[in-house]
OpenMM code with the backbone's topology and positions (N, CA, C; nanometers):
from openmm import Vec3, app, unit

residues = "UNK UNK UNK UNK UNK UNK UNK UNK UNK UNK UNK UNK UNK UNK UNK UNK UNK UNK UNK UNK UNK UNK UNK UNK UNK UNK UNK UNK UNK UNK UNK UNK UNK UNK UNK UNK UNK UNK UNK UNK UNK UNK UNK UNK UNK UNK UNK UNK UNK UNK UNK UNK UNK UNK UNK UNK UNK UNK UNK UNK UNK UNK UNK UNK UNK UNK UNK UNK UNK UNK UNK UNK UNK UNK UNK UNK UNK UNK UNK UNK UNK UNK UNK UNK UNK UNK UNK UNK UNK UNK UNK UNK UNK UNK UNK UNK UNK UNK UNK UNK UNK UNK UNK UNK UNK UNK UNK UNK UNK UNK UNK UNK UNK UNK UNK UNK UNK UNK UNK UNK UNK UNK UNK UNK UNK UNK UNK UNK UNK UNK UNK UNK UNK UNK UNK UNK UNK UNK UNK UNK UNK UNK UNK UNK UNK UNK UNK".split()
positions = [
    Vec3(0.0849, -0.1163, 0.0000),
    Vec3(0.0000, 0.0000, 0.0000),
    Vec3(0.0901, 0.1235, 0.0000),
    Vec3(0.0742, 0.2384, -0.1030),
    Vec3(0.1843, 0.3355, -0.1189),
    Vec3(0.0315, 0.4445, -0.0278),
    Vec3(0.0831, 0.5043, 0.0352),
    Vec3(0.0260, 0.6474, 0.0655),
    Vec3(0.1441, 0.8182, 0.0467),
    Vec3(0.0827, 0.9224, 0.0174),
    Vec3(0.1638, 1.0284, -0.0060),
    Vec3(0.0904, 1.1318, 0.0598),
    Vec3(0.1196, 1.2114, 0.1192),
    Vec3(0.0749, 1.3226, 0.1587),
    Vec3(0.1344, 1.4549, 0.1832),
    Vec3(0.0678, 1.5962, 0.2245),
    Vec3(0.1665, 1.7188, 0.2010),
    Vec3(0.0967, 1.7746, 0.3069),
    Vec3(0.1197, 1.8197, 0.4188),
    Vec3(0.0875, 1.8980, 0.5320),
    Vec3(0.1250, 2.0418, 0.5123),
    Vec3(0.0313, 2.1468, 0.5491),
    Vec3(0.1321, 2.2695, 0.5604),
    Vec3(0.1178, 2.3356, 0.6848),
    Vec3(0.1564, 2.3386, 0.7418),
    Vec3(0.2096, 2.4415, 0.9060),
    Vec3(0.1894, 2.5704, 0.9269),
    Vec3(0.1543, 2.6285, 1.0330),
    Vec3(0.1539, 2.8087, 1.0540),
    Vec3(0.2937, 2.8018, 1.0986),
    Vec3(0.3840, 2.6876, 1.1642),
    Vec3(0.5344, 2.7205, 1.2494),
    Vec3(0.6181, 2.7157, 1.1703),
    Vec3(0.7626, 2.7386, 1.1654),
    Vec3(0.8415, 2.7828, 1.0911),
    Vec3(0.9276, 2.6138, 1.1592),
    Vec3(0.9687, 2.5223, 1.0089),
    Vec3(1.0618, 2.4227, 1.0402),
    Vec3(1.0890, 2.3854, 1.1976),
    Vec3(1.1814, 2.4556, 1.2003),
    Vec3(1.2640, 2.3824, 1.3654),
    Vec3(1.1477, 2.3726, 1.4281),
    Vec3(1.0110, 2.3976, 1.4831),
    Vec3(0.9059, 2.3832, 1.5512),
    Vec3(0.8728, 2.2398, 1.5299),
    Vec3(0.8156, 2.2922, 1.4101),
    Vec3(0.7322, 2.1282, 1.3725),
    Vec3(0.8475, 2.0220, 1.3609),
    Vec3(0.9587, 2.0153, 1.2866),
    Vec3(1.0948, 1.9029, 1.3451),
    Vec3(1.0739, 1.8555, 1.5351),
    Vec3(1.1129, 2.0067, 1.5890),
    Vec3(1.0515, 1.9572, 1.7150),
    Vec3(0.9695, 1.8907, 1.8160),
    Vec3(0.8550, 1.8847, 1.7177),
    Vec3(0.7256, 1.8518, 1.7679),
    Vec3(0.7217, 1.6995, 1.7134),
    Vec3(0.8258, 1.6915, 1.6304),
    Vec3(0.8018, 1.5651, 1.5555),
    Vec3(0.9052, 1.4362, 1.6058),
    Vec3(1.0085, 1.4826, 1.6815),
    Vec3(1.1380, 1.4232, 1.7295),
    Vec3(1.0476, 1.4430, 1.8977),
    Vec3(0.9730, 1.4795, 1.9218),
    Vec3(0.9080, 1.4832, 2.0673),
    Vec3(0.8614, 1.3418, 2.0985),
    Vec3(0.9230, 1.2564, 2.2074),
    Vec3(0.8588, 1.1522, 2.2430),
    Vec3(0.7081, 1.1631, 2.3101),
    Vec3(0.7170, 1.3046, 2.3961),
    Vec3(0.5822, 1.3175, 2.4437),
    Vec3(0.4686, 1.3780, 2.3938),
    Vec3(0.5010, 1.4469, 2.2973),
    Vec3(0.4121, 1.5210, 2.2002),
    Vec3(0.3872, 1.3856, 2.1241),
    Vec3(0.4643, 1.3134, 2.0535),
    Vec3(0.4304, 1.2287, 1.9692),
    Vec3(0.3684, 1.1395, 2.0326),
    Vec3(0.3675, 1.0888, 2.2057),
    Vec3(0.2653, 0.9752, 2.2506),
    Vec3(0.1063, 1.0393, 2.2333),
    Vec3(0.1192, 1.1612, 2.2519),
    Vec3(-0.0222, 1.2030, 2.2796),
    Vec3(-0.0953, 1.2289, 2.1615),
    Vec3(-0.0128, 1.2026, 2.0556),
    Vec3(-0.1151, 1.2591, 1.9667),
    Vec3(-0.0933, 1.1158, 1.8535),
    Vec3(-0.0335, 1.0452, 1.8393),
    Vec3(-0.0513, 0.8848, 1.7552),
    Vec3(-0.1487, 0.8573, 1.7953),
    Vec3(-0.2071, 0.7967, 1.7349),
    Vec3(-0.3592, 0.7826, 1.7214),
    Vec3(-0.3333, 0.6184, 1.8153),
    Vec3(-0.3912, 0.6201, 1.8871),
    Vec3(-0.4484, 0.4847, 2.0020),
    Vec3(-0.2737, 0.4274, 2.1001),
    Vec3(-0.2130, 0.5617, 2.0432),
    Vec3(-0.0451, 0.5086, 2.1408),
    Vec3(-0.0407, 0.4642, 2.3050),
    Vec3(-0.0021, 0.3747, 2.3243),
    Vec3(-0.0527, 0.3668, 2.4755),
    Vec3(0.0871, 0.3794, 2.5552),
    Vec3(0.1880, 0.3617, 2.4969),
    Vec3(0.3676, 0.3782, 2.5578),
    Vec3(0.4177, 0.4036, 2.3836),
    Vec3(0.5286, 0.4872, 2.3967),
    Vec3(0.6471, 0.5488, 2.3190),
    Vec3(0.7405, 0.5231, 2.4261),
    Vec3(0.8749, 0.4617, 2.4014),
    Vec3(0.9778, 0.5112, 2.4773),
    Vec3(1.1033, 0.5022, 2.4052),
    Vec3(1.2088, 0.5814, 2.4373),
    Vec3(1.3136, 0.6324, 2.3351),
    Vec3(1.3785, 0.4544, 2.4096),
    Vec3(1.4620, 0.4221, 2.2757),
    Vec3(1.4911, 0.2612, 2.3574),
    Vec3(1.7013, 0.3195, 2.2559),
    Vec3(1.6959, 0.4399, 2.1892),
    Vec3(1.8530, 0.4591, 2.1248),
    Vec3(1.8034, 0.5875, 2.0601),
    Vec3(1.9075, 0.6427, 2.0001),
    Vec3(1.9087, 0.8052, 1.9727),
    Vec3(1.8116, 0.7748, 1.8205),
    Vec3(1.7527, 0.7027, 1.7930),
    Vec3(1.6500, 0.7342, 1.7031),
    Vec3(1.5996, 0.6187, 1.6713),
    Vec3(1.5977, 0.5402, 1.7975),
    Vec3(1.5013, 0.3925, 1.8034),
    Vec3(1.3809, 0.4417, 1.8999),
    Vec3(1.2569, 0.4008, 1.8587),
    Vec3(1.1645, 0.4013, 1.9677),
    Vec3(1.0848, 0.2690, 1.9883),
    Vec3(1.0396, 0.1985, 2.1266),
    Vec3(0.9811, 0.1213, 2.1520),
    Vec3(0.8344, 0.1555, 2.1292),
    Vec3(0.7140, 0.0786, 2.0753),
    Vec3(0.5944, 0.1399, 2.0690),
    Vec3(0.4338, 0.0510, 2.0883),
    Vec3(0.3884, 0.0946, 2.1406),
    Vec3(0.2406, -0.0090, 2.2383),
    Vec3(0.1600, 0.0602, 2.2047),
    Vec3(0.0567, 0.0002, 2.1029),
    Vec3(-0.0304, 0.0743, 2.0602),
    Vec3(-0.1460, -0.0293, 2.0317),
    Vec3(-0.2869, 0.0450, 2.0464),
    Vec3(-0.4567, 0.0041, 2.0773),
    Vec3(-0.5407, 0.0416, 1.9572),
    Vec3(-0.5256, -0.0125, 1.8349),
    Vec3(-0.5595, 0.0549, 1.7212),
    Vec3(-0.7151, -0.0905, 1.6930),
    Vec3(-0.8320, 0.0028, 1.6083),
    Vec3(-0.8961, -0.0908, 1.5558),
    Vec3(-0.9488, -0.0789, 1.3889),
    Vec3(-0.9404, -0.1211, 1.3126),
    Vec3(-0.9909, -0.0598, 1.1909),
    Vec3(-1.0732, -0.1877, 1.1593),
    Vec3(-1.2097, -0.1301, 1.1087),
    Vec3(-1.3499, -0.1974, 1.0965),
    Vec3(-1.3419, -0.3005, 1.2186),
    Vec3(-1.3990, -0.3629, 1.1863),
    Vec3(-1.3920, -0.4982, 1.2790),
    Vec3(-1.2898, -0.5460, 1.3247),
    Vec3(-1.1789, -0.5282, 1.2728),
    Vec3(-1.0698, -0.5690, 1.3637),
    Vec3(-0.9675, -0.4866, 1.4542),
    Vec3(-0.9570, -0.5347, 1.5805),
    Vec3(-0.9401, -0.4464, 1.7038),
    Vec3(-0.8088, -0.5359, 1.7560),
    Vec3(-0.7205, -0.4971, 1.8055),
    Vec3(-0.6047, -0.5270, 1.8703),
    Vec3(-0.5184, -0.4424, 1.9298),
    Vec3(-0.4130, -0.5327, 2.0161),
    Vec3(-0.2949, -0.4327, 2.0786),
    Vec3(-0.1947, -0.4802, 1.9648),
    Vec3(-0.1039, -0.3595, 1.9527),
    Vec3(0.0293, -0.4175, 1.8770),
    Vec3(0.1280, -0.3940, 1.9493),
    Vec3(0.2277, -0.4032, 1.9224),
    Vec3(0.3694, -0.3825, 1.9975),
    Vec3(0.5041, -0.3727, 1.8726),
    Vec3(0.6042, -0.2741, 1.8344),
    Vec3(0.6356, -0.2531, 1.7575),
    Vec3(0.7478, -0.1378, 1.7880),
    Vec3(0.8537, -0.1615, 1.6571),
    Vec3(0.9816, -0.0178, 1.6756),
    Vec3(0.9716, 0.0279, 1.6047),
    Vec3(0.9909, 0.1646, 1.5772),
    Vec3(1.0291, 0.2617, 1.5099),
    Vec3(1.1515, 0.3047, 1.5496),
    Vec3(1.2410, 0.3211, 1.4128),
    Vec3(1.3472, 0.3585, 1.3961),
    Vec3(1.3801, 0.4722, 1.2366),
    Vec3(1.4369, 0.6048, 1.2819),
    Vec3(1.4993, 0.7105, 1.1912),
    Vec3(1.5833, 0.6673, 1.1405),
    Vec3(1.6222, 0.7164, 1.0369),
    Vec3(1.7889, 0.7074, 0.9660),
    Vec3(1.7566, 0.8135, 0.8666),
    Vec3(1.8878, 0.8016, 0.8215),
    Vec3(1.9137, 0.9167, 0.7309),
    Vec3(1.8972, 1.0675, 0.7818),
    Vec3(1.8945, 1.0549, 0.8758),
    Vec3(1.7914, 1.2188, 0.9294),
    Vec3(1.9445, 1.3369, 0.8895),
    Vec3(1.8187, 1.4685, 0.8839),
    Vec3(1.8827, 1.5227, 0.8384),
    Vec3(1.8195, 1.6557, 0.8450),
    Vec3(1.9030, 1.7095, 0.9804),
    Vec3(1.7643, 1.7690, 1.1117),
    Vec3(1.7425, 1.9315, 1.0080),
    Vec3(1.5867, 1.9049, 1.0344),
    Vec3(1.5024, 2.0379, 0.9957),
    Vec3(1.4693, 2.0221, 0.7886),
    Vec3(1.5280, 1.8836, 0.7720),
    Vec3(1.4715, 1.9305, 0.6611),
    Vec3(1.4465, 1.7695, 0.5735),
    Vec3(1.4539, 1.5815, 0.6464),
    Vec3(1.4404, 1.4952, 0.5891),
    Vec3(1.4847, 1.4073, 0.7289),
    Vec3(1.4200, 1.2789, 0.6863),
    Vec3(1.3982, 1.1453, 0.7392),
    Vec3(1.3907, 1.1076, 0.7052),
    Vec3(1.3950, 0.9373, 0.7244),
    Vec3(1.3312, 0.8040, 0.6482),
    Vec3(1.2812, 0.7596, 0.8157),
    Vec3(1.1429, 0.7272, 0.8309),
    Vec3(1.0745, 0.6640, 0.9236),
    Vec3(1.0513, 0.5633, 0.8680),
    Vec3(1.1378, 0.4066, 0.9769),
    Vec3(1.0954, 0.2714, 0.9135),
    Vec3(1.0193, 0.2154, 1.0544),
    Vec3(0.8805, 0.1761, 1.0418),
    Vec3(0.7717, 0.1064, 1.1535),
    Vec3(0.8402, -0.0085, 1.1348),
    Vec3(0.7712, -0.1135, 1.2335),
    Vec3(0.7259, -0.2442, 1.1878),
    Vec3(0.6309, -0.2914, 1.3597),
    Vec3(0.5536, -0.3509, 1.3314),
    Vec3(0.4922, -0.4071, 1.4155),
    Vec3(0.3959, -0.5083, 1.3945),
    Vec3(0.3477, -0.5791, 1.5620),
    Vec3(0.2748, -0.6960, 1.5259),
    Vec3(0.1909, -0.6595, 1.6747),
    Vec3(0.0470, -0.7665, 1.6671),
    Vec3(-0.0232, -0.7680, 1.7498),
    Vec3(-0.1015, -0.9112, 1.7125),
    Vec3(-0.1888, -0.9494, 1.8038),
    Vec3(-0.3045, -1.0497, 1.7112),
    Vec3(-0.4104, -1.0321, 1.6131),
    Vec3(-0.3963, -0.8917, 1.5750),
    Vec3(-0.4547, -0.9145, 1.3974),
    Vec3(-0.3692, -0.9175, 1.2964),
    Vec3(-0.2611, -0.9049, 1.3392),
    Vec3(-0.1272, -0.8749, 1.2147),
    Vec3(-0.0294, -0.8142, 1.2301),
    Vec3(0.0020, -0.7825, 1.1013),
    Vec3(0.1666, -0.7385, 1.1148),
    Vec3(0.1323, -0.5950, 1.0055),
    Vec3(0.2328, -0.5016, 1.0771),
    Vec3(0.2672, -0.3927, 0.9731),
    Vec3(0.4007, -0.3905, 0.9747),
    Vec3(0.4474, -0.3070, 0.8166),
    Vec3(0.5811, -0.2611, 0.8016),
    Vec3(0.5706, -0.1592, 0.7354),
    Vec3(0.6559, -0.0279, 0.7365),
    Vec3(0.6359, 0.0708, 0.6864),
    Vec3(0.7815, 0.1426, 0.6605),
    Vec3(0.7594, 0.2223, 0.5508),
    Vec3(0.9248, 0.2631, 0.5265),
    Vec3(0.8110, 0.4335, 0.5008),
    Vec3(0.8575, 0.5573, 0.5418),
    Vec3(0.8032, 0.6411, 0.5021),
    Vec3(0.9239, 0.7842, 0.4826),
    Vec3(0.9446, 0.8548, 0.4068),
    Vec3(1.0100, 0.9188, 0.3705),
    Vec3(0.9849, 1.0857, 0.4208),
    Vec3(1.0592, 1.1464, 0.5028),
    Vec3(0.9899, 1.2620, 0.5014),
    Vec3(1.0365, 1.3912, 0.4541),
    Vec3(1.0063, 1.5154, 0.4403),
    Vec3(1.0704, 1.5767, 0.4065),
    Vec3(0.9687, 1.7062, 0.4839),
    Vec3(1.0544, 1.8445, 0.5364),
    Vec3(1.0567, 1.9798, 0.5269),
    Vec3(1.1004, 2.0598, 0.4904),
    Vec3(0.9930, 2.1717, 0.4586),
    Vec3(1.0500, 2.2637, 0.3932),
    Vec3(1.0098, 2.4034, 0.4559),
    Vec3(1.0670, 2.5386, 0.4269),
    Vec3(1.0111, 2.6361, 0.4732),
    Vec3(0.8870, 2.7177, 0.3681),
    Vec3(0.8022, 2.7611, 0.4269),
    Vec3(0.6858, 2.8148, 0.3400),
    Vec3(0.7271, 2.9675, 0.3839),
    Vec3(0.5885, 3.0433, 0.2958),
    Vec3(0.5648, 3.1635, 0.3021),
    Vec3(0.4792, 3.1757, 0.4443),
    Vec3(0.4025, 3.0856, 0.4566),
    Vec3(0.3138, 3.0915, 0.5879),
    Vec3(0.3944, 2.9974, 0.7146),
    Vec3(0.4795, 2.9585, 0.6914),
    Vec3(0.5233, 2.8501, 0.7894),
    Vec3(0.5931, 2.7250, 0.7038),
    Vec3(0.6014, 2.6170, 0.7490),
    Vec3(0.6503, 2.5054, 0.6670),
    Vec3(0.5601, 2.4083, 0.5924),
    Vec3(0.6058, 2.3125, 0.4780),
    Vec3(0.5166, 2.2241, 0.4590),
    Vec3(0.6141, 2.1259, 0.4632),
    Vec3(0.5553, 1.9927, 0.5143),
    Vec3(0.5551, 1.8371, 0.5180),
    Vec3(0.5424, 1.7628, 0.4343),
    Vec3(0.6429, 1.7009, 0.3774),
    Vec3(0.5671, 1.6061, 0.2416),
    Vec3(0.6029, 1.4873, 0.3006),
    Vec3(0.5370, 1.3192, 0.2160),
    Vec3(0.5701, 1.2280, 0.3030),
    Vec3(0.5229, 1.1046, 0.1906),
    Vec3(0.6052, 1.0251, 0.1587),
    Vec3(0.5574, 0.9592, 0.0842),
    Vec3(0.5624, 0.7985, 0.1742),
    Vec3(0.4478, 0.7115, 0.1408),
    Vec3(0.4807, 0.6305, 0.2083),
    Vec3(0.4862, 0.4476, 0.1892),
    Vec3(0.5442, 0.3638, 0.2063),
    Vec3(0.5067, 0.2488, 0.1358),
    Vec3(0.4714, 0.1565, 0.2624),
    Vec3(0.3463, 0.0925, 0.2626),
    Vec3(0.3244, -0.0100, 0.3726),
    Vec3(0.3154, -0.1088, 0.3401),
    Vec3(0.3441, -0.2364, 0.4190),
    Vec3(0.3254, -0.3698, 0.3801),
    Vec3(0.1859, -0.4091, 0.5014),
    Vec3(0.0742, -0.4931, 0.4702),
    Vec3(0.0081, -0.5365, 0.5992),
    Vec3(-0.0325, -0.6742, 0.5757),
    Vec3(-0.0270, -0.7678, 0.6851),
    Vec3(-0.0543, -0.9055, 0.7124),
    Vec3(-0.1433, -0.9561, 0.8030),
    Vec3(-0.1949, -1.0767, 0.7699),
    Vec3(-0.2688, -1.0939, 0.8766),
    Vec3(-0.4496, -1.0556, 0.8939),
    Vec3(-0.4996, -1.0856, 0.9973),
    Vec3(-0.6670, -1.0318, 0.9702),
    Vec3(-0.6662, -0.9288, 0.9456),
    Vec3(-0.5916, -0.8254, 0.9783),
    Vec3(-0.6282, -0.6672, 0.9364),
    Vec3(-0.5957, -0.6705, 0.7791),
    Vec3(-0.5358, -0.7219, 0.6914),
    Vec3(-0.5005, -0.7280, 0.5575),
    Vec3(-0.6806, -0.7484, 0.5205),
    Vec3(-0.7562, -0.8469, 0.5923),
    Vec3(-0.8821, -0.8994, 0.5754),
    Vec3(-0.9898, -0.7599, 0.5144),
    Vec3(-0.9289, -0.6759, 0.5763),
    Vec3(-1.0066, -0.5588, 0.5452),
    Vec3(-1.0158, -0.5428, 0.4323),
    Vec3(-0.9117, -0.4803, 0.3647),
    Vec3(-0.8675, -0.4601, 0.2277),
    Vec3(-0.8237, -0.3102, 0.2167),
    Vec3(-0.7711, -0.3198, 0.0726),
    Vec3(-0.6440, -0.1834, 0.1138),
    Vec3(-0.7222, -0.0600, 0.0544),
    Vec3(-0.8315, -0.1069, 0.0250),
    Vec3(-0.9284, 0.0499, -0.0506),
    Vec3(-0.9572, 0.1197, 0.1051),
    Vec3(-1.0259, -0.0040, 0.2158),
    Vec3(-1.0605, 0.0854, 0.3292),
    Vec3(-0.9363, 0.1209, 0.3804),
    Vec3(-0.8300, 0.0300, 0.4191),
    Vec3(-0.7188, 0.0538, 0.4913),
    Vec3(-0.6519, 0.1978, 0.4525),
    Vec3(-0.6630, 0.2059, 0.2918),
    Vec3(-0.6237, 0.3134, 0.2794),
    Vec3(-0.6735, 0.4785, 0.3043),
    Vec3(-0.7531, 0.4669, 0.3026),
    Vec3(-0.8704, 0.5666, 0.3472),
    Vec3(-0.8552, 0.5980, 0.5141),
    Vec3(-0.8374, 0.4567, 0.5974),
    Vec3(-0.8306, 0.4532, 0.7096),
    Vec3(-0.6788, 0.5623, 0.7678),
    Vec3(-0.5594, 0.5026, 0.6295),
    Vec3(-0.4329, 0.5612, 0.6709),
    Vec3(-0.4302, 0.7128, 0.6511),
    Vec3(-0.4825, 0.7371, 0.5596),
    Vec3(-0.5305, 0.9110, 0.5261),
    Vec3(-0.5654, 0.9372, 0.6770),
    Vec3(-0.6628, 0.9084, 0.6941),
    Vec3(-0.7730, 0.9738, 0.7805),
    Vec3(-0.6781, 0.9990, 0.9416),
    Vec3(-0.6292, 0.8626, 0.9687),
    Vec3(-0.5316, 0.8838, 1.0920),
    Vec3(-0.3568, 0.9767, 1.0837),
    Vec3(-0.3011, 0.9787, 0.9420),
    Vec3(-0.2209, 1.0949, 0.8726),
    Vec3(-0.3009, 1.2310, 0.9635),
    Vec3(-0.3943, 1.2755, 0.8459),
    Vec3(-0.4290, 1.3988, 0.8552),
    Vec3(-0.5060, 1.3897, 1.0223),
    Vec3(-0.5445, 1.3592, 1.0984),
    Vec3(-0.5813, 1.3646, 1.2646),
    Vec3(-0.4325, 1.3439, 1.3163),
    Vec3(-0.3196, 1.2736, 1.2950),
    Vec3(-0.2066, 1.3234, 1.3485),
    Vec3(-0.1274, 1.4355, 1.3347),
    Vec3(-0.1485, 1.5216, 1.2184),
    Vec3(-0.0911, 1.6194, 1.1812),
    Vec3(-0.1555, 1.7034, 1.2422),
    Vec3(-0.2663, 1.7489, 1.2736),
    Vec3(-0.3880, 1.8247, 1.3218),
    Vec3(-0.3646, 1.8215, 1.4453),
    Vec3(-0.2909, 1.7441, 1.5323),
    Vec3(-0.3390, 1.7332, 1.6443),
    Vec3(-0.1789, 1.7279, 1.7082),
    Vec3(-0.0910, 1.7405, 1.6217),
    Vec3(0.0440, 1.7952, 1.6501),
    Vec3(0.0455, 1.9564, 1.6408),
    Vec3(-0.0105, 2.0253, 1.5162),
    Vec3(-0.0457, 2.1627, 1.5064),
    Vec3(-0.0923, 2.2247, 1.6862),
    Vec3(-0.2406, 2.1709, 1.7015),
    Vec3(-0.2863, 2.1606, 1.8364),
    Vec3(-0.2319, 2.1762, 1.8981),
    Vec3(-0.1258, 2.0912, 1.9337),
    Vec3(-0.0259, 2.0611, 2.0916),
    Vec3(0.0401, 2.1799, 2.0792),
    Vec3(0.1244, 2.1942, 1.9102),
    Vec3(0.2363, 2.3259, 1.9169),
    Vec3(0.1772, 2.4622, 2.0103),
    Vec3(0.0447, 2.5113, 1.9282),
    Vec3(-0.0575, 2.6061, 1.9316),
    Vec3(-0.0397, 2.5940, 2.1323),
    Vec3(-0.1050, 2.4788, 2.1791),
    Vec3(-0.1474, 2.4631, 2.3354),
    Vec3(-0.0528, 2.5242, 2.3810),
    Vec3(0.1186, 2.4721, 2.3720),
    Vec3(0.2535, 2.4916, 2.4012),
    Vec3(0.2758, 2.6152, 2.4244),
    Vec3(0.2417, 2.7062, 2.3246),
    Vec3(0.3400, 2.8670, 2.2950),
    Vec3(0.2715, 2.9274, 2.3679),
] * unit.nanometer
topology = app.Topology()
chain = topology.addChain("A")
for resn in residues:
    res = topology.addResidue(resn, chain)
    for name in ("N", "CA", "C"):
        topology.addAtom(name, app.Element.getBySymbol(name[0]), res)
């Protein structure tokens, strides 16, 4: 499943980088995160309560950066499992500075296994939009709460 998306920001780069390298900003606002914890300088441990249609589970899973390349690119690689399945994810990111603030681009490739595959990738995909754009929204939020 490829997803792509483009966020744009009222904050200027180093903010939103910030907000995005935040272990605690980032628990509160991943959609069903129940623990984040930094486990190496750009490994994270991750416990998460996610359900899409009918299928509901805990997963457990790392995330790990590379390539970074502060204030303006990443490569975010997921992977996780629970008892509906397995995800893997390689997602690419990039910032930039705007006229109004920054924009986010993000291209993304997922692999999924297991009963949640059962779904199928027309909803899944729709599903991944939908939790994208409510994480971006709700990082904006936190910045906004913050200042």
């Amino acid at each position: 499943m490829e997803l792509k998306g483009k966020t744009e920001f009222k904050q200027p780069v180093d903010v939103i980088w910030n907000a995005l390298h935040d272990p605690e900003i980032l628990k509160e606002v991943i959609p069903g995160c129940q623990q984040l914890a930094l486990i190496g300088e750009t490994e994270y441990d991750v416990k998460m309560k996610l359900g899409v249609a009918a299928v509901k589970g805990e997963y457990h899973g790392r995330v790990k950066l590379q390539d970074v390349k502060r204030y303006h690119y990443y490569i975010f690689n997921a992977e996780g499992s629970g008892s509906p399945g397995h995800v893997t994810a390689k997602m690419d990111c990039r910032l930039a500075p705007s006229e109004n603030g920054c924009v986010l681009e993000w291209d993304c490739n997922a692999e999924v296994g297991g009963m949640i595959a059962s779904v199928g990738s027309r909803v899944l995909s729709g599903i991944a939009k939908f939790m994208a754009g409510k994480f971006f929204k709700d990082i904006e939020k936190v910045i906004v709460k913050k200042l």
